[in-house]
N, C-alpha and C positions, 0 to 999 in steps of 0.2 A: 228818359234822357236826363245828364247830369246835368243841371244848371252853373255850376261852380264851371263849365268849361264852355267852350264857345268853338258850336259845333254847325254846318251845315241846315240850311232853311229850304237850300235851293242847289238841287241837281241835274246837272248834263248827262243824258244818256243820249244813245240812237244807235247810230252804226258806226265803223270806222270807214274813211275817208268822205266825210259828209260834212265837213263842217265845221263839227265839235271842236276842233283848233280857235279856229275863229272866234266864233260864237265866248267861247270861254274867255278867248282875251279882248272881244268888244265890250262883253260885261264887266269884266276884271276891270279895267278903261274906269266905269262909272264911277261919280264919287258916291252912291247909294250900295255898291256893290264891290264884296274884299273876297276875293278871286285865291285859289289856294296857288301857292309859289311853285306848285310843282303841277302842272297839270292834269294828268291821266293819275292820279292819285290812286286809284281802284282797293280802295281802301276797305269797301264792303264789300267785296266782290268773294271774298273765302267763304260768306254766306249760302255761296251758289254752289260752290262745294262739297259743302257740307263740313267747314273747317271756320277753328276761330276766328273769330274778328279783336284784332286789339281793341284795346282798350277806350276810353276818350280819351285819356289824357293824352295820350299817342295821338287821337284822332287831331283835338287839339291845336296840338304843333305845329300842326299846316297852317293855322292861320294867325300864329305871330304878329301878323301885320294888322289884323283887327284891330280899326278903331271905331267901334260903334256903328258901324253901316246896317241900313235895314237888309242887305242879306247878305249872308255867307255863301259861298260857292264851290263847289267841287263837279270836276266835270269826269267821267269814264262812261266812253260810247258804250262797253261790254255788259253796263247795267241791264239793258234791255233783254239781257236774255238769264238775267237771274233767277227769274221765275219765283214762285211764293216763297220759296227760302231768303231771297233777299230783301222782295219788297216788308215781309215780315221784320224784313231787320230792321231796314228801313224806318218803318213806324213805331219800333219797339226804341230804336236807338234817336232816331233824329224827332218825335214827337210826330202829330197829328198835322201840321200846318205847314211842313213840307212840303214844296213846292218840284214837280218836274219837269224839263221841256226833253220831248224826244226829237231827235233828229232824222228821217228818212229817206235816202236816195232810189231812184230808178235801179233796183237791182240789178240787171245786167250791166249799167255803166258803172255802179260801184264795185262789182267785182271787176273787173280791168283794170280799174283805179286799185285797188288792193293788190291785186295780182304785179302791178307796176310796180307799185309802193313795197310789196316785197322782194321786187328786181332790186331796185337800187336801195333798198336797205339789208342788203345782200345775204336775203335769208333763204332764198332759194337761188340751182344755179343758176349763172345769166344766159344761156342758152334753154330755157326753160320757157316752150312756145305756150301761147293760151290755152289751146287743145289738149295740150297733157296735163296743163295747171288744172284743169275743167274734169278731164278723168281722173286725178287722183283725188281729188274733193268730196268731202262726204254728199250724197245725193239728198235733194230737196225734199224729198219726201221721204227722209230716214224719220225725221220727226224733229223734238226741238236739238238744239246741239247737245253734245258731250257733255260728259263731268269732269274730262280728263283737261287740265288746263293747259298742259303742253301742246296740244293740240287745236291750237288758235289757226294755224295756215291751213290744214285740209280741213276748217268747216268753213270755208267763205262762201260756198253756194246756199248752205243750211242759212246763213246770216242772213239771206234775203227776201226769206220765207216771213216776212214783217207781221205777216197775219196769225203767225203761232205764236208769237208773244207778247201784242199788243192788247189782246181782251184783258191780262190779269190787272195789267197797269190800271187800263181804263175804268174798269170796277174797283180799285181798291182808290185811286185818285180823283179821279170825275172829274171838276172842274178845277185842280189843284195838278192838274195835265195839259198841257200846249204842245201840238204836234205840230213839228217845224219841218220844211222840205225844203232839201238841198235846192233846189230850182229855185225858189222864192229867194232863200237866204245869196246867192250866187249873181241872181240875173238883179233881183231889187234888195240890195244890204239896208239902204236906208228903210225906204216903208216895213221891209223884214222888222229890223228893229226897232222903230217906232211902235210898229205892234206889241213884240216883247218887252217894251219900258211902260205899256201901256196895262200888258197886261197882270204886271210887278206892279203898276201903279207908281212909276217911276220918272222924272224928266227927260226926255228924249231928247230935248234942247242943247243937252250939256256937249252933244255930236258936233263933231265938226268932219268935215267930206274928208280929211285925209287922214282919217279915223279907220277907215273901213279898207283895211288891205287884207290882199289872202295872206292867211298863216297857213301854215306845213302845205307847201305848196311840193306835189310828186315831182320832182327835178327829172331827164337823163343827163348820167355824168360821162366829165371826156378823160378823165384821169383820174383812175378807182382808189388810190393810193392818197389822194388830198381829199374823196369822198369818204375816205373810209374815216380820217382824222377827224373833218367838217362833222361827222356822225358821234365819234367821240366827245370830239369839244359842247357839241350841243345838249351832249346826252347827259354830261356830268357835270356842267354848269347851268342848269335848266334855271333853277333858282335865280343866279344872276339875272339871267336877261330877262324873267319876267318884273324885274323889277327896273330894270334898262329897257322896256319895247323899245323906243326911236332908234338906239344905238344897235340893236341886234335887226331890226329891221334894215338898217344903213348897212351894215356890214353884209347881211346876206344877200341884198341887191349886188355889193360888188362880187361876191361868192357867185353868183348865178352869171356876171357876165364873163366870168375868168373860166368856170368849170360845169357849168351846163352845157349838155350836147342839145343843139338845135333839133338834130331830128331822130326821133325817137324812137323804140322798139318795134316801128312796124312790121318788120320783116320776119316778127313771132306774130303778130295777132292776124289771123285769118278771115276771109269771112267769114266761111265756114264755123267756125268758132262764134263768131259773133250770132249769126243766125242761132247756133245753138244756145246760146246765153236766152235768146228768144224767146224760143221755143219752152224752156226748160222754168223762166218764170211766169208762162203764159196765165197759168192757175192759180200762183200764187198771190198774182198781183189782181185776178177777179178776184178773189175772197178777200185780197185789203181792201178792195173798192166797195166790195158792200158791207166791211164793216166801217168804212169808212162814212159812205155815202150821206148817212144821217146826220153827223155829225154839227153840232153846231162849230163858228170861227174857223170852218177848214175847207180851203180852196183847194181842191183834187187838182192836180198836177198832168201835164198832158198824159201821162205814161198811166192815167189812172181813170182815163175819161171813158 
């Protein structure tokens, strides 16, 4: 690691739609913690590829805003499936004292959340029921994901297979590991976080209650045309508002009461479907459970009991 640059101490991984939003800009929040301006960074992620990773001083860049904070931050859910190619980079790049929190959701609810989350970020079409999101998905037990990176939409079932990629982390980081679960982080934000400033060794006190609002909350919209711009503006001014939170928080509550549709894609999600989401992580979520089970600081979650 190059000292002359001022690089990452502490990483967000886990899954997508689990949190990592948040989680990223409750700690960004802190004044112990300088949060990178762009969030989903995935800056070490060509690792997992088998393809360069720029440089530091690139890496760097992200954190302009560094003034001396005990940790740097970089969040990207997609780390968790980097496997020894990144965690390697990892420690070759960011030093020995890197710190990681993963993030975890109930795998059948996080794909619907995803499978949503790619409705209305209109990357599949919108007449695209759960049951055929489900069949064209790579199968759970093909193994860990792809190498192919355009191919982020058909592995969302492979993603929930938590158990194929959590052993390397936990061996290579041990107690420089915090596994966080959407349930905790969702139902209790505060004691969630209290935990995490505690386990930073951080003041938790600096919290105030209207600190802890959902970010990248899955919308349905009522007119695709003001979604699609809303998508735009957000995408290519990311930077700003993380340096404005209250003003882009303010703004996208009036965003939500103008152009979110109250009732939402039901009439694609089946049960039928749902049962199969069941069914389909039945196994996968034993074998997180007992690599779980031992664990020290980790409260198993219903879906895990």
């Amino acid at each position: 690691m190059n000292q002359n640059y001022h690089l990452p101490n502490l990483l967000i991984g886990g899954v997508h739609k689990a949190g990592t939003t948040s989680l990223h800009t409750y700690l960004s929040m802190h004044p112990s913690v300088c949060g990178s301006l762009i969030k989903e960074l995935a800056f070490l992620l060509p690792a997992r590829y088998n393809q360069e990773v720029p440089n530091d001083e690139t890496y760097s860049s992200h954190f302009k805003n560094y003034k001396g904070e005990k940790y740097i931050l970089e969040t990207t859910p997609s780390y968790l499936y980097g496997g020894l190619p990144l965690i390697e980079t990892i420690k070759n790049r960011l030093g020995d004292n890197v710190r990681v929190i993963m993030i975890l959701r109930e795998p059948a609810d996080r794909f619907v959340s995803f499978y949503r989350h790619c409705l209305t970020k209109l990357e599949i079409p919108a007449d695209t029921t759960l049951e055929k999101f489900i069949s064209t998905s790579t199968p759970v037990d093909a193994g860990v994901r792809t190498t192919d990176e355009s191919d982020h939409i058909n592995e969302g079932l492979v993603e929930g297979n938590y158990a194929a990629y959590l052993p390397l982390w936990m061996e290579h980081f041990g107690d420089r590991l915090l596994i966080v679960f959407f349930d905790e982080l969702s139902k209790d934000t505060p004691g969630t976080m209290k935990r995490i400033c505690n386990w930073l060794d951080i003041d938790y006190s600096v919290y105030k209650p209207g600190d802890f609002t959902i970010e990248n909350r899955t919308v349905d919209y009522r007119l695709g045309f003001i979604h699609r711009f809303a998508l735009w503006v957000n995408h290519h001014t990311e930077t700003f508002w993380r340096k404005n939170i209250k003003l882009k928080r303010a703004l996208r509550s009036v965003y939500y009461g103008f152009n979110e549709k109250k009732k939402g894609q039901s009439e694609l999600i089946s049960d039928k479907a749902l049962k199969d989401l069941e069914a389909i992580y039945k196994n996968p979520n034993q074998q997180l459970k007992e690599l779980l089970k031992n664990q020290k600081n980790i409260n198993l979650p219903y879906w895990l009991q």
